[in-house]
C-alpha positions as CSV (number, residue, x, y, z in Angstrom):
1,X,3.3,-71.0,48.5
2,X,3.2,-69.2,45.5
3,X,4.9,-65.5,45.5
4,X,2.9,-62.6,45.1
5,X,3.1,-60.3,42.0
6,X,5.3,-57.3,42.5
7,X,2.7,-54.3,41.7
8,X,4.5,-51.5,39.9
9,X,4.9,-48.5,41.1
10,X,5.2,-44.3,39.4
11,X,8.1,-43.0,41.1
12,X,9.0,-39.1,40.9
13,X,11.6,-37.0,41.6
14,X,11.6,-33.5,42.4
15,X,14.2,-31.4,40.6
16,X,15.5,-27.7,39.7
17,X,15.8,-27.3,36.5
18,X,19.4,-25.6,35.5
19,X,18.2,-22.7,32.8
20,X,20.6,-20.7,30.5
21,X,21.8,-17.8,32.1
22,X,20.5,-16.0,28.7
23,X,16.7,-16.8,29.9
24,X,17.3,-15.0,33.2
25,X,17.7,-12.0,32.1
26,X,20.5,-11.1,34.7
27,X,23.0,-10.5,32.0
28,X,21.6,-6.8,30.8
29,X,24.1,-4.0,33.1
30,X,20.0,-2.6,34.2
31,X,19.2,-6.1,35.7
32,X,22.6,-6.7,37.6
33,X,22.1,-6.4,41.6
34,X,24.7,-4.4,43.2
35,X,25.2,-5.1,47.0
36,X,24.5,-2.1,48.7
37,X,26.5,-0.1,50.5
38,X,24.4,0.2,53.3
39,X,22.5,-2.5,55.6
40,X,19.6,-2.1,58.3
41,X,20.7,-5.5,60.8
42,X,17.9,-6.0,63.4
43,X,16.9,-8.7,65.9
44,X,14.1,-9.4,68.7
45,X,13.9,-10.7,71.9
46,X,10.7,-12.5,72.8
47,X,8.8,-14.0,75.8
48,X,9.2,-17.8,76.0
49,X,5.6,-18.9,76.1
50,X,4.2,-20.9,73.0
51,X,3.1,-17.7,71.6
52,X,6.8,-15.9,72.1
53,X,5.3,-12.2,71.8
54,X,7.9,-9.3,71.2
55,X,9.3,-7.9,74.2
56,X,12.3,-5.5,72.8
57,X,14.6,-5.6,69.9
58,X,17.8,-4.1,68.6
59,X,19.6,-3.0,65.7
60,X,22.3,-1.3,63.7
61,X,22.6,0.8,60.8
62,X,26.0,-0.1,58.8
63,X,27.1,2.0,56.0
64,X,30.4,0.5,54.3
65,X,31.1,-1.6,57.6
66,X,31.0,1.1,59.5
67,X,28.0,1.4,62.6
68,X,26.5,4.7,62.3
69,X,23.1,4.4,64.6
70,X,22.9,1.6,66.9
71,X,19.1,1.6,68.8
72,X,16.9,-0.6,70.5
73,X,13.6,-0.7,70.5
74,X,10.5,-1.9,72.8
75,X,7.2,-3.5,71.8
76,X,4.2,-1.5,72.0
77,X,2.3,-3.6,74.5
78,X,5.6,-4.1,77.0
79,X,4.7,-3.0,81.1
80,X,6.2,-0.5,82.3
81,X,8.6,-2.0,84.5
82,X,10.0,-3.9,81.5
83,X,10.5,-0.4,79.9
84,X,12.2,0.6,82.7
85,X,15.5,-1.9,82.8
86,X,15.8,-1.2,79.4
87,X,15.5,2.3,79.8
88,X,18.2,2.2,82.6
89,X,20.4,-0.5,80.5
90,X,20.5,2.9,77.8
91,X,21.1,5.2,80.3
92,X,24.3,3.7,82.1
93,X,27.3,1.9,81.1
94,X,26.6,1.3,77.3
95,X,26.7,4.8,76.7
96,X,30.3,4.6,76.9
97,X,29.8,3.0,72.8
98,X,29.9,4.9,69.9
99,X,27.7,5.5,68.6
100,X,25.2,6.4,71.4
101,X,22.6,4.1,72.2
102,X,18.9,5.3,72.6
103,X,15.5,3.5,73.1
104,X,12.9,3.6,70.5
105,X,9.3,2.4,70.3
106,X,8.1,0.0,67.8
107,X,6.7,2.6,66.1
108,X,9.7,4.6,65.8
109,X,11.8,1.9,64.7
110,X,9.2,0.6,62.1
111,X,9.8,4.4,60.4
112,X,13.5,3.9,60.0
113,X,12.3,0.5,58.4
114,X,10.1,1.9,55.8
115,X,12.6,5.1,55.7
116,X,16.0,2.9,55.3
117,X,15.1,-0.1,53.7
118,X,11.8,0.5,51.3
119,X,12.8,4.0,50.5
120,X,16.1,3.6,50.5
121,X,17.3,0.7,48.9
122,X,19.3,-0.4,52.2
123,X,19.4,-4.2,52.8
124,X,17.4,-5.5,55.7
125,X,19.1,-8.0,57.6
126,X,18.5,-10.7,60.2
127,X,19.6,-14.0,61.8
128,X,16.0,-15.6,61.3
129,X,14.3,-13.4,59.3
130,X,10.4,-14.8,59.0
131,X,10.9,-15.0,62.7
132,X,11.9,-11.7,63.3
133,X,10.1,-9.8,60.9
134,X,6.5,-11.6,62.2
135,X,7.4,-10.5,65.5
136,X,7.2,-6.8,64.0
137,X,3.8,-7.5,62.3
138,X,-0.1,-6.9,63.5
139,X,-1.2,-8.9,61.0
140,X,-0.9,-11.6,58.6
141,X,-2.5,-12.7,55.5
142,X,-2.0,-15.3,52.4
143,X,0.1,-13.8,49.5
144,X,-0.5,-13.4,46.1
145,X,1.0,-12.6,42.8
146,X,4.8,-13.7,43.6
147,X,4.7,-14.8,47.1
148,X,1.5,-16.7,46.2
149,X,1.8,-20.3,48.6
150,X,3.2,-18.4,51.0
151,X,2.4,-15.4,53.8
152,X,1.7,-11.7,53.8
153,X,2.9,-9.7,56.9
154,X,1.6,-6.1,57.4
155,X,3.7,-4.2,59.6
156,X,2.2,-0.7,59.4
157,X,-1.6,0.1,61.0
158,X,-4.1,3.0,60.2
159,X,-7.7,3.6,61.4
160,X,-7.3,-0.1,63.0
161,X,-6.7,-1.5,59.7
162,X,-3.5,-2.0,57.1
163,X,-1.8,1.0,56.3
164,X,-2.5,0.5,52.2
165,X,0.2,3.0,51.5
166,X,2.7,1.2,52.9
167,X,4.3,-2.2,51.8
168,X,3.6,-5.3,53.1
169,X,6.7,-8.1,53.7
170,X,6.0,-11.4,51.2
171,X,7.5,-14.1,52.4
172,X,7.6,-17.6,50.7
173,X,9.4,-20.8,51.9
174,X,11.3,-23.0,49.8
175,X,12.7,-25.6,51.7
176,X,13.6,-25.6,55.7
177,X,16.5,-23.2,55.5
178,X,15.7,-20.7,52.2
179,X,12.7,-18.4,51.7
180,X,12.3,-15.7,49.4
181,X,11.6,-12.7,51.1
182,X,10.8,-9.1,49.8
183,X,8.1,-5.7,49.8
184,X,4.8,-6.2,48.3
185,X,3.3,-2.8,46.0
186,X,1.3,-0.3,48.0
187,X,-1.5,1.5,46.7
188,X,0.1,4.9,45.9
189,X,3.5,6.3,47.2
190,X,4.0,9.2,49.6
191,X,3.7,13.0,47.7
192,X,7.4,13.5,48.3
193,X,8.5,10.1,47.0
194,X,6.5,11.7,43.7
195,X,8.9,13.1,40.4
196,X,7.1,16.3,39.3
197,X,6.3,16.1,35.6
198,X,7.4,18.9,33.7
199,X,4.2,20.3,33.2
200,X,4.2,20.7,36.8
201,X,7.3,22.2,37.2
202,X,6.4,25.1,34.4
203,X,3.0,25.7,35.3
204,X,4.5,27.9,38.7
205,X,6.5,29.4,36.0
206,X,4.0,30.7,34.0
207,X,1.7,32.1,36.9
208,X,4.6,33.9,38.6
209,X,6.3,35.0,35.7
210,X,5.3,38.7,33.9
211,X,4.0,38.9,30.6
212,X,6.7,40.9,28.3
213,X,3.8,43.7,27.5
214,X,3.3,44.3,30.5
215,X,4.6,47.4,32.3
């Protein structure tokens, strides 16, 4: 019996290419990433149907390893009597800690979110971060522009809709274990977040002030 013709075959292989340092652009002191000194560490707790719905979460704010704020914080849609344990788990023994430990909405702790780690810089940390941050979110969307292949969460609502003046969380996956995470641009920034110009810092100058002929 005669032997069949080995048929060829295109193998490819999948690599990461190892680029110069000087193409990164990493070495200029502007581009260098400095580890904060402060970190926003969170986790949820979830229910443990196939569709795992927040139930409460907790987390720490750590400035130079130290704890300053330590919270949890209930989902919006959790009953009452849920509320309660957790409201009588604040109130009793684990007051002892310090610092104090007090019971926020979702709400409230999405504010320190935008307030800590968009506004200021702080890392935002968390075992399984996709995971945890989804849990957060009303709403999900494809990315673009850098996260593009991968998922847009918005975490902040108004008017039933996305909240387009705050951030949304990108988040792409690279393999199993590593995703590249990160806020997307929002439409325009908050009025106090703005630097006045100095043309708006002299014209209240020049109304208040008194003309030098005048008597």
């Amino acid at each position: 019996m005669p032997q069949p013709k080995p048929t060829p075959l295109t193998i490819a292989v999948r690599v990461y290419p190892d680029w110069p340092r000087e193409d990164w652009g990493f070495d200029r002191p502007d581009r260098k990433w400095r580890l904060p000194e402060s970190g926003l560490v969170f986790d949820t707790e979830t229910r443990a149907d196939h569709i795992q719905r927040l139930t409460f979460g907790s987390y720490r704010f750590v400035r130079n390893g130290e704890c300053l704020v330590q919270n949890l914080f209930t989902a919006d849609d959790l009953p009452a009597e849920d509320r309660l344990v957790l409201k009588k788990f604040v109130d009793g023994r684990y007051q002892l800690d310090t610092p104090r430990v007090g019971l926020l909405t979702q709400a409230e702790f999405l504010k320190r979110v935008f307030d800590l780690a968009y506004r200021g810089r702080c890392l935002l940390v968390a075992f399984n971060f996709p995971f945890d941050i989804s849990r957060l979110a009303f709403n999900s969307s494809a990315a673009r522009g850098r996260f593009a292949g991968g998922f847009s969460l918005d975490l902040w609502s108004y008017a039933a809709g996305r909240n387009r003046f705050r951030p949304s969380v990108g988040i792409k996956h690279i393999d199993s274990k590593r995703a590249i995470k990160g806020f997307t641009r929002r439409k325009d920034p908050d009025k106090e977040d703005l630097i006045p110009s100095v043309a708006t810092q002299i014209r209240p100058m020049m109304a208040t002030s008194k003309p030098a002929n005048e008597n």
